[in-house]
N, C-alpha and C positions, 0 to 999 in steps of 0.2 A: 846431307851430312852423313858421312860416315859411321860407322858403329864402334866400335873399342874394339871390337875383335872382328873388324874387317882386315883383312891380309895384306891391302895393301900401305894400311899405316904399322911404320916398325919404327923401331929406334927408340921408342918412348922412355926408354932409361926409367930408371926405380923412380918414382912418386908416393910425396906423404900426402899424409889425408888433406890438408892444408895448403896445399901446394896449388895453384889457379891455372889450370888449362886455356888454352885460347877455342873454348866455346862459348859462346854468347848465352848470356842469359837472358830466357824472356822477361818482358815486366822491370820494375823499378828495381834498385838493388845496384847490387856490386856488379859490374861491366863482365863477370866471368864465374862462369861456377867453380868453384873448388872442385879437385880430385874425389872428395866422397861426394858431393853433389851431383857429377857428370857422374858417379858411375850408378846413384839412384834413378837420374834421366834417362841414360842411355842405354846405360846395360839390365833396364825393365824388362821381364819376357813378354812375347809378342810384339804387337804393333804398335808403336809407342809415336803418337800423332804429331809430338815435336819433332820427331822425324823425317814426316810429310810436309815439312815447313808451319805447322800451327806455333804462334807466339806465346799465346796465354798472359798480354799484358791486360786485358780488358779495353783493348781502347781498336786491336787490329780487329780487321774481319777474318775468323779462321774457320768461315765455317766450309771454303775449299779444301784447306788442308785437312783437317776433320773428315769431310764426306772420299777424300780420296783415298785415309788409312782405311775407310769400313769398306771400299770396292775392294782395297789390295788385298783385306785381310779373309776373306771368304768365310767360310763353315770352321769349326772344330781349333776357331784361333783366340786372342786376347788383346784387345784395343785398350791400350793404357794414356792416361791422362795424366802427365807431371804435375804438379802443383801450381796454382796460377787460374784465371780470369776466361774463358774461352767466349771470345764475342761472337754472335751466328748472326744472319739475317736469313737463314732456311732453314727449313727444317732437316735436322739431320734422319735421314734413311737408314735402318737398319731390315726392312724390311726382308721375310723368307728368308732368313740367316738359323743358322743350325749349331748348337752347342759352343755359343760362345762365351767369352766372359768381357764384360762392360769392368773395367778397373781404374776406379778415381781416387789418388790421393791428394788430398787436400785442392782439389781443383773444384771451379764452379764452371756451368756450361750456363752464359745470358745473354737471353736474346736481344740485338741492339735498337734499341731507341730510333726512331723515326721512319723504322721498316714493318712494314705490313706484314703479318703470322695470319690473315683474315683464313680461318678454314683449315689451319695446319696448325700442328701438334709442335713442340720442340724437339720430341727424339718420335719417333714411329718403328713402334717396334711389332706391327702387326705381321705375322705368321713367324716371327720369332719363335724358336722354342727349345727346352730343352737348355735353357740358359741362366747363367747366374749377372746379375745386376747390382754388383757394388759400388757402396760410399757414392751413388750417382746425386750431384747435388745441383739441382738448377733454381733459380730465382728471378723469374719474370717482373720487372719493377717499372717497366713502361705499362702506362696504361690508356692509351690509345693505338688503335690495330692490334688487339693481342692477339697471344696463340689460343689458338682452341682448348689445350691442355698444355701438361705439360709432355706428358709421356701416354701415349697413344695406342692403346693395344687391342690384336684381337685377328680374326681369320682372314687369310687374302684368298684365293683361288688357287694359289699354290701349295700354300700351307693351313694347318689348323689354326697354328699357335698356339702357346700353353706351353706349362710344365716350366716356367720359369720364375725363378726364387731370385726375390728382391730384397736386400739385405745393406739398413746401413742406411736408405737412404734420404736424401731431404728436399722437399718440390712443394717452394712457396712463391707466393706472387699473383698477379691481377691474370686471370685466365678468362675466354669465354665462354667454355663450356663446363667445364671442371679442372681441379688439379690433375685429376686420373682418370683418362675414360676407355672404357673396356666394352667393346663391339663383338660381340658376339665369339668372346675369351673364353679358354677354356682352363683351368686348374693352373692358377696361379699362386704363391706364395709369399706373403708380405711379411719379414720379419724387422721391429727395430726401426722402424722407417718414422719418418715426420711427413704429414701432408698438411699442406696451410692457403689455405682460400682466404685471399686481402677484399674479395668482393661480393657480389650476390650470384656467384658459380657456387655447386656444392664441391669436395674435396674429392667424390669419387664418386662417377658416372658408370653405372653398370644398363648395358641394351641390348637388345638384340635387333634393333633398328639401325642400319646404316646410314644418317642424314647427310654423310656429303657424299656418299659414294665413294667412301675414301677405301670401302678393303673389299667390296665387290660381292660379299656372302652376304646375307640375314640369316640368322638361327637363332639356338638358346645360346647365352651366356649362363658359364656351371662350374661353378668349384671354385671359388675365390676364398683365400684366408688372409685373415690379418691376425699376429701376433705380436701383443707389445708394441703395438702404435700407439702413436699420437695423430689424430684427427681434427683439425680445426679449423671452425670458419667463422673468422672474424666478420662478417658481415651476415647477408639474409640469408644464405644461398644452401644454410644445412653441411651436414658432414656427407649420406650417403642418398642417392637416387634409385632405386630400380627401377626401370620402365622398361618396358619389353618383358621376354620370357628369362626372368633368371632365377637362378637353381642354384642353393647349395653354397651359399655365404654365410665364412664362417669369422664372426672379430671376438677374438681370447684374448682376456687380459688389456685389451686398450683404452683408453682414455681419449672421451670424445670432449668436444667443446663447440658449443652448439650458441650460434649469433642472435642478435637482436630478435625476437618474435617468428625464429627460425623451427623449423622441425627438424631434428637430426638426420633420421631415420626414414625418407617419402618414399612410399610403396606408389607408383600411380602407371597408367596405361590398361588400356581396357584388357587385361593378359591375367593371368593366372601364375604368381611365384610361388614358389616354395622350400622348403627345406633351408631357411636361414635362421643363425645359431649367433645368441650373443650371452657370452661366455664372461661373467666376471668383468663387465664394462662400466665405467664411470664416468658419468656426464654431468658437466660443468656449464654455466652461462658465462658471456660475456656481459651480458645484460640481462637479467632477468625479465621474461615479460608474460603474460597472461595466455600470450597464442605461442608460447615453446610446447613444442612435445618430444619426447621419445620419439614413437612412432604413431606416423600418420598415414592411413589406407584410403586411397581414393575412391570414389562411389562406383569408378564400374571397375573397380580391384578388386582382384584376390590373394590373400597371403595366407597359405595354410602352411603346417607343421613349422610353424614359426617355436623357435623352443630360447626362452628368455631364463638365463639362470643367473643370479647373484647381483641385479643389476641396481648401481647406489643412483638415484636421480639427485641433482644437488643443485635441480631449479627452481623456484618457486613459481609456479604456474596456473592457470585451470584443470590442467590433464596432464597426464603421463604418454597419455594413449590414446589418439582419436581414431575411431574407426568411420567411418561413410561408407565401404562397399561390403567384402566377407573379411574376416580373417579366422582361421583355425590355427589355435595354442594348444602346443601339447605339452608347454610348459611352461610356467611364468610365475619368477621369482623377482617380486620388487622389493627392496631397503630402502623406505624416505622418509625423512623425520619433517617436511614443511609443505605437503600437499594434501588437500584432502580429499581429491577427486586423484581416484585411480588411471582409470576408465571411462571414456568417455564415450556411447554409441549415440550415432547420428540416426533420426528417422529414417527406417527401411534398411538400417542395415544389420548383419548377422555378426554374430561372436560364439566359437564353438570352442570349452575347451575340457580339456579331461583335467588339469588342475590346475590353481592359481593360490600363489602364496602371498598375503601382501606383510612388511614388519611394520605395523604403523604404531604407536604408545601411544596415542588416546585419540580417537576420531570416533563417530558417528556414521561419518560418510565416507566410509574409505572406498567402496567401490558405488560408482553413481553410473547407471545405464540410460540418464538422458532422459528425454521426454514426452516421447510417445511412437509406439508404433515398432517397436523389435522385438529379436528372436532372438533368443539368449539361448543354448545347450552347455551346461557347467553338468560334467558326470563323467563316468569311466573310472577314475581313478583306481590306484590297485592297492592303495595304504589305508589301512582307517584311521577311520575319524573325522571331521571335515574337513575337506579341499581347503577351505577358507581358512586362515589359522591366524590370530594375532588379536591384541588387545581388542575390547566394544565387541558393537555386530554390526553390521555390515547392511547400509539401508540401501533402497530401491528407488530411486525416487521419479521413476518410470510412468507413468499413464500408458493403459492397453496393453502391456508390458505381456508379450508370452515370453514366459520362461521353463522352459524344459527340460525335466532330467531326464540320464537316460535310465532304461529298466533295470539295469546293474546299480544302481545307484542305491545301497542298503547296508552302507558302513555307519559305525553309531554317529552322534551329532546330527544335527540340523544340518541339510547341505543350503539350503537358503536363508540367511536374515534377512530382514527385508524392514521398512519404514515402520513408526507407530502413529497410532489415530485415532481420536476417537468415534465412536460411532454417532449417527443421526439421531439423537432422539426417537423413537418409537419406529425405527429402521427393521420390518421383519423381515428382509433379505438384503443385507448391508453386503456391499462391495467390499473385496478383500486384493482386491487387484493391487500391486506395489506393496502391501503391508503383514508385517508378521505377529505385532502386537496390537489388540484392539482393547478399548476400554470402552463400555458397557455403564452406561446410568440410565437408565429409561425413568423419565420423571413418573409414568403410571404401566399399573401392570403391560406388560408386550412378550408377544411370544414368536421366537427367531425359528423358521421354520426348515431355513438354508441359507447360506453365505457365495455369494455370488462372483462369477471374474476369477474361479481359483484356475489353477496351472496344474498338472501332473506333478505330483509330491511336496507340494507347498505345504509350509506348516503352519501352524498361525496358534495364540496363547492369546486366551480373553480372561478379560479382569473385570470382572461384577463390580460397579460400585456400592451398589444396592443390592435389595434383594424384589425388584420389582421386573426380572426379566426368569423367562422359561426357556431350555431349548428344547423341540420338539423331534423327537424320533418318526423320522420315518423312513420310507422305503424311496431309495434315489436319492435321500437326502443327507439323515444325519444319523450316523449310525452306534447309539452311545452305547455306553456301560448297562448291560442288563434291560438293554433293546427298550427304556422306557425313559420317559421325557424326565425334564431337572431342570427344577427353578432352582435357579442358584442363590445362594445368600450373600448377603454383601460381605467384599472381601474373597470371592472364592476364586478359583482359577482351574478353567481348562484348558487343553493342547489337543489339537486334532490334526489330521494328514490328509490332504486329500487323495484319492485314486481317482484317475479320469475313469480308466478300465471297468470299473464300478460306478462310477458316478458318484460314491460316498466320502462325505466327511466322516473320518476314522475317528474314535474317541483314544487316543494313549497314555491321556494323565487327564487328573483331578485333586483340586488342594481345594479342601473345605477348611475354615479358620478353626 
């Protein structure tokens, strides 16, 4: 088909907007475009795929015409989609293509029904780069033989790929691997987009593992942003995956929506991520259930300089946060008004953070580390007062629980609350492991010699019920007010600190009634 300013059509005499040229239109409708209609279709810049014979009724197959405008159109051009239905049974190739622009108006690209996608993507845009991706809008609604994704990105041997900005766009449907999967991608930009997983696939697949072979490189995947998305997956399959080495994920302002007994957020593979940033994010259920979380870190993971700010949870769950392998926060801000467990560590695993903000209006148990056997480091911080900030205190409810500050750690407040308890009956070296509040009745005189299980900087507040217990000054042990022992009276209250560095219980406070 000719173009409107090909030289060899003349004659065309003056035409009103109105006026119905003899071009076909694809799809249902009126047998011919109007004059303003062809000259939206035709006279589009670049390579305009209705040009290459594509229909866009949804019912043709145009995924020849399609793959023949992205041959014609090489590097540094513009592949335009008129409005309309685009049926594929391949995947379209954009592969090692250079500064181009993907331009859909009001067009959808779907893969057709009773063709196999087994292991291939809908579009593949891997060593693409330097490129803009608008209004691209696909909907995968077969769900037998899907596509692996919808849009497929990441390094070939040719190219790195990267550097391209995706704006606009919308990619739902039954996928089997994810809606978005990104191979070993480098600095990509997501503004304004919709991603929607109908299945048990997550909505965006990030790896540095090549599993079909499909782009020839392994490396790190780094720099991925999301701004003002929407994430969701109506099903188990989670909104985001890291597995492999990836670096430097950033989601501002988006709004997650996280499936039946799903985890948003799954850090896993035996690798080491880092530097991922969630920026003012909002997560919603479709279902509410007991095993959602945020973010979940698998036992031979690591996710350090993870930095969480402003984040609303608005699921009702067990956890916010399950950790099983390491994770290092350098920052973590949660808002939830219907959770009582923050935090969740799994035996044997680590949580390092320099500070943690939780807003909760009345809990007891806002941060719970699980039940037995971790390594907590809560310190650094460069503000005073305590890291920990918000209504109650903040219980431990841990067995064998080492918790560690770090040496910096001498801004005012308590950096640890921790469980209350009362003590053993005639307990003269009572365990203090998990607890910050202890309560004291000894039925006959007893005299507390040391307090056992403490951590580096743990604080702890005892409450006399009586006046039938002593605490004993001594050297290694307890280090009171005026170096000499104190039976306490009933009703009284002491506060002491431990020092590992010393081996002493500090004396800081005393309330006589």
């Amino acid at each position: 088909m000719p173009k409107l300013t090909d030289p060899s059509v003349s004659n065309v005499g003056t035409l009103a907007a109105t006026d119905r040229m003899m071009l076909a239109r694809p799809g249902n409708g009126a047998a011919f475009y109007t004059t303003a209609e062809a000259i939206r279709v035709y006279a589009a810049p670049g390579y305009n795929v209705v040009q290459y014979g594509a229909v866009g009724d949804g019912a043709t197959d145009d995924t020849a015409a399609i793959q023949a405008t992205i041959n014609a159109m090489g590097d540094n051009n513009t592949i335009y989609f008129p409005p309309g239905d685009y049926s594929i049974s391949d995947a379209l190739d954009f592969r090692d293509k250079s500064f181009i622009t993907i331009e859909c108006n009001q067009a959808r690209i779907i893969p057709r029904s009773g063709v196999s996608f087994a292991n291939k993507p809908v579009i593949n845009l891997c060593g693409t780069n330097h490129s803009i991706i608008h209004n691209l809008n696909i909907v995968s609604s077969i769900v037998a033989n899907i596509p692996s994704c919808a849009v497929l990105e990441g390094r070939t041997i040719a190219q790195p790929g990267g550097g391209n900005l995706f704006d606009g766009c919308f990619w739902q449907g039954y996928f089997a691997d994810a809606v978005e999967e990104n191979i070993c991608q480098e600095v990509n930009t997501h503004m304004h987009c919709v991603l929607l997983s109908m299945n048990a696939s997550p909505c965006i697949y990030d790896s540095s593992l090549d599993t079909y072979s499909r782009t020839g490189v392994e490396s790190s995947n780094i720099r991925k942003s999301y701004y003002s998305c929407t994430i969701a997956n109506y099903s188990t399959g989670g909104c985001v995956v890291f597995n492999g080495l990836c670096q430097e994920a950033a989601f501002r302002d988006c709004y997650l929506v996280d499936g039946t007994g799903a985890v948003a957020v799954n850090f896993i593979g035996a690798v080491s991520h880092w530097g991922m940033i969630f920026d003012n994010t909002r997560i919603e259920g479709t279902t509410p259930s007991a095993n959602a979380r945020f973010i979940k870190v698998a036992s031979t993971t690591s996710a350090n300089n993870l930095t969480i700010r402003n984040l609303v949870w608005g699921i009702t769950s067990d956890a916010i946060i399950e950790i099983a392998g390491y994770i290092a926060v350098s920052s973590l801000d949660v808002r939830c008004n219907n959770n009582n467990v923050y935090i969740l560590v799994d035996g044997g695993a680590t949580l390092r953070s320099s500070q943690i903000y939780f807003d909760k209006a009345s809990t007891i148990n806002v941060l719970a580390l699980g039940y037995a056997n971790y390594n907590i480091l809560i310190g650094g911080h460069t503000t005073p007062g305590n890291p920990f900030t918000g209504a109650g205190y903040y219980e431990n409810e841990g067995q064998n629980t080492n918790i560690a500050l770090s040496p910096g750690y001498a801004h005012g407040g308590s950096p640890i609350k921790t469980g209350r308890t009362t003590i053993t009956n005639g307990d003269t070296t009572p365990t203090v492991s998990g607890f910050g509040y202890l309560i004291i009745s000894n039925s006959a005189p007893t005299s507390i010699t040391n307090f056992d299980d403490p951590v580096y900087g743990q604080e702890i507040t005892i409450h006399f019920g009586n006046g039938n217990t002593t605490l004993v000054n001594g050297v290694g042990t307890l280090a009171l007010s005026g170096t000499t022992n104190w039976n306490a009276p009933t009703g009284a209250m002491i506060k002491l600190v431990y020092d590992s560095s010393y081996g002493y219980w500090f004396e800081t406070s005393r309330m006589v009634p």
